[in-house]
N, C-alpha and C positions, 0 to 999 in steps of 0.2 A: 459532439464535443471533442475538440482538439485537443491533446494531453500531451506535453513532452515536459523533458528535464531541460530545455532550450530555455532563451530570453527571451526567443521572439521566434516569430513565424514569417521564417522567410517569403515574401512578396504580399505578405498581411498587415495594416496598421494596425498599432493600438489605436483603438480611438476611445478607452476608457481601463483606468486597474478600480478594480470593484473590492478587492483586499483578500486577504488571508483567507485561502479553505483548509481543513483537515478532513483527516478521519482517523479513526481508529478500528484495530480488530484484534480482541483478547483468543486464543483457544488453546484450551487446556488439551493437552496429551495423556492418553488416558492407558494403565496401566500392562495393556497388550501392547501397543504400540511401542510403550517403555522396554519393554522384554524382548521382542524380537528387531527394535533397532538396536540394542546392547550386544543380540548375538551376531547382526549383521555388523555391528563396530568391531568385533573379535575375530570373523571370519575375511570380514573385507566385505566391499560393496557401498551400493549407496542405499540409503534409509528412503524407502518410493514412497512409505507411509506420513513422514517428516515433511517431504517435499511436497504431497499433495498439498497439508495442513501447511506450509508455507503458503502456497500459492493460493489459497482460501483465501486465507489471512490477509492476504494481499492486494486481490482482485476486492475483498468487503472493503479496505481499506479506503483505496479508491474511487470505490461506487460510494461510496457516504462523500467524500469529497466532489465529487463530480454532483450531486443534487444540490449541496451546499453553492456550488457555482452557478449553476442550473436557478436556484431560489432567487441569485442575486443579477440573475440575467443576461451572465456570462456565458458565452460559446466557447470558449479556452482556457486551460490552466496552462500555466507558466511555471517552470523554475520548480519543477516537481523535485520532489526527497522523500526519500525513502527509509525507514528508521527501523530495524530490528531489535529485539532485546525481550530477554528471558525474565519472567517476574514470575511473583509467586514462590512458596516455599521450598528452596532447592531448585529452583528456576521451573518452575513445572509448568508452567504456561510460557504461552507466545504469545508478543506482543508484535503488531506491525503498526506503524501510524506512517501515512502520507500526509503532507503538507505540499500549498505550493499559490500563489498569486492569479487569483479569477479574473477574466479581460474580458473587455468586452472587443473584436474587432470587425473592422469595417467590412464591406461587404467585397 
């Protein structure tokens, strides 16, 4: 499966848009994590625990999308986005959702 944030795939036709895929991926950050990114935000450095749980988040996000394309018979998303945002009480979770346009193209 082809993925990019592009229109189109250079030297590829569309030869069909099959429509809309998403995904989502909720994960809560759990209370160690909270603690010892707060002393890393006081000391300096980067939060490796945050970053993983980003990129969780991110790669689920994704894979849910990529099957939705997959169901509809598409080999490529298009026009991929990327959406970050903290929900939950006091932002205590992470949210990522990918969106993007499923194609089908020619061979």
């Amino acid at each position: 499966m082809l993925v990019t944030t592009t229109h189109n795939i250079e030297g590829r036709k569309i030869k069909e848009y099959l429509g809309l895929v998403s995904g989502e991926a909720i994960m809560g950050a759990n209370i160690f994590k909270d603690f010892f990114a707060g002393i890393r935000d006081i000391v300096g450095g980067r939060s490796t625990s945050y970053e993983k749980e980003l990129r969780m988040a991110k790669d689920i996000a994704i894979k849910e999308m990529i099957e939705q394309a997959e169901g509809l018979g598409g080999n490529a998303i298009l026009c991929i986005d990327l959406d970050y945002e903290t929900v939950g009480q006091g932002g205590s979770m992470l949210m990522v959702s990918a969106n993007g346009t499923a194609v089908k193209l020619e061979d």
